[in-house]
Residue, then its C-alpha position, 0 to 999 in steps of 0.5 A: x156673697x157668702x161661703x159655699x161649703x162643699x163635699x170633699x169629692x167636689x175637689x176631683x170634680x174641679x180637676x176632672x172640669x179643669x181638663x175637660x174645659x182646657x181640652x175643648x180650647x187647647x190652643x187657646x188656654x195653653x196659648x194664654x199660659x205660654x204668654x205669662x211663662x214668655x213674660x216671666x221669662x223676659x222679666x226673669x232677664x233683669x237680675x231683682x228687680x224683674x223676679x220682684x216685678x213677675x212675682x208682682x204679676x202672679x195674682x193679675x195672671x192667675x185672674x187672667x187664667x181664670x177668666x179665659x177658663x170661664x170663657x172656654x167653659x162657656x163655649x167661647x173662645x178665649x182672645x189673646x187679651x183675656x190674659x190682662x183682664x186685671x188690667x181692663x177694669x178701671x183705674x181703681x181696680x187695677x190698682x187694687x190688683x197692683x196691691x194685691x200683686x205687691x202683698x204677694x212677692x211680699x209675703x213670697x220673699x218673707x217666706x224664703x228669708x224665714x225658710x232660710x233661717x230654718x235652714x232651708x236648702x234649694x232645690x234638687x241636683x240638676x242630675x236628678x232634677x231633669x229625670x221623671x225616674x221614680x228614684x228621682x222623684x223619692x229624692x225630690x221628696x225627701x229633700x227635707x230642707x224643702x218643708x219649712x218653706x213649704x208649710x210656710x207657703x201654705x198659709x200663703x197659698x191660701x190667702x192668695x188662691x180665691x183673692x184676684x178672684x174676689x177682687x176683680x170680679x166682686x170689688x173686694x178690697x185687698x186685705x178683705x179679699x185676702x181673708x175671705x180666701x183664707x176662710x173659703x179654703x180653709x172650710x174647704x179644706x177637704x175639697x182642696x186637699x182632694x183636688x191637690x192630690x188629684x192633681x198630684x196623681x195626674x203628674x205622677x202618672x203623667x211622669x210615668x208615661x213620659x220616662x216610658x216614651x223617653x226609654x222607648x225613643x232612646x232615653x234621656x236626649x228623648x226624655x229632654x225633648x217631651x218633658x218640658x212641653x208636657x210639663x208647661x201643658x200640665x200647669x196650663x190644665x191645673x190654671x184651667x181648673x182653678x176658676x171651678x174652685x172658685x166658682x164653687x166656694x162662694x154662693x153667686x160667685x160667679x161673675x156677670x159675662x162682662x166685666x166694666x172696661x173688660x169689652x172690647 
């Protein structure tokens, strides 16, 4: 495999095949991410230890994403055990993933600690937190204390985006996986910045609609009522889209149509 450099308008490009491929398997692309967010949460019940274990899980989920993203582009339809992708490999693979998983609420928790030191606060008020209103939205991004971990996260982000990826698909150990990830982005860098941005307008605008609905169907009770449903629909489309970036930054990166020990 060898690094693909591509235009900076291939990053719209992702996100426009991101949407398009959730949309022809709604069900299925938001059922596979509505299954990790339910692990998520059952784990979020253990005080620690479950937020360590979930974090741990992060990299293996992103992989399982992915590889239903793949299946839905394909035309297929993506089985409910796609999401455990990671976990169907072999032993030394599925090791291997475990390591990664570790490395990254490792480095998650090293970046809170550091931003806490630089005096990082926490997130927005709950008030303003709940309100898609473009006033809410200047606030929660003048919340200065927040960029520290931010840029801290970015490196992090890096590192991590392409790594399952490589990993599970290519055989690329851990720390090779990382770097590789790091240089594909970081060449990239144009494509990746247009594609966040792009799908920062897709959830401003997407903001917008839902504050105009929630007004016209009677304000915050209603705004409550679609916003959390659409949010986790967003996130299910931005996981979707992730595969592309990945198929795209690396020459014959895209995987054979069947794993070893992915059959059924």
């Amino acid at each position: 495999m060898k690094l693909n450099i591509v235009p900076a308008r291939t990053g719209l490009t992702w996100v426009q095949l991101g949407i398009k491929t959730f949309l022809r398997q709604p069900l299925a692309m938001a059922g596979q991410f509505f299954m990790f967010m339910a692990v998520v949460s059952l784990l979020s019940v253990v005080p620690l230890l479950g937020t360590a274990i979930a974090l741990a899980l992060v990299p293996a989920a992103t992989l399982g994403l992915m590889a239903a993203s793949r299946e839905a582009h394909a035309g297929r339809f993506p089985m409910p055990v796609t999401l455990i992708s990671a976990f169907r490999a072999g032993p030394e693979r599925m090791r291997a993933m475990l390591m990664l998983g570790a490395a990254y609420a490792g480095a998650l928790l090293l970046v809170v600690l550091l931003g806490s030191l630089l005096g990082a606060g926490g997130p927005p008020p709950a008030s303003q937190a709940d309100q898609m209103t473009p006033e809410a939205l200047r606030a929660a991004f003048d919340v200065s204390s927040l960029w520290p971990i931010l840029l801290l996260y970015l490196p992090v982000l890096a590192a991590f985006w392409h790594a399952p990826a490589l990993l599970h698909w290519h055989g690329v150990s851990p720390v090779k996986s990382l770097f590789f990830s790091l240089m594909a982005c970081w060449a990239n860098k144009g494509a990746m910045l247009v594609f966040m941005a792009a799908w920062l307008v897709v959830i401003l605008l997407a903001g917008l609609v839902i504050s105009l609905i929630g007004g016209l169907l009677g304000g915050a009770a209603a705004l409550q009522v679609i916003m959390y449903p659409l949010v986790l629909l967003l996130a299910a489309m931005f996981h979707t889209s992730l595969y592309f970036t990945f198929r795209d930054s690396f020459d014959n990166a895209e995987p054979a149509q069947t794993t070893p020990g992915e059959q059924a």
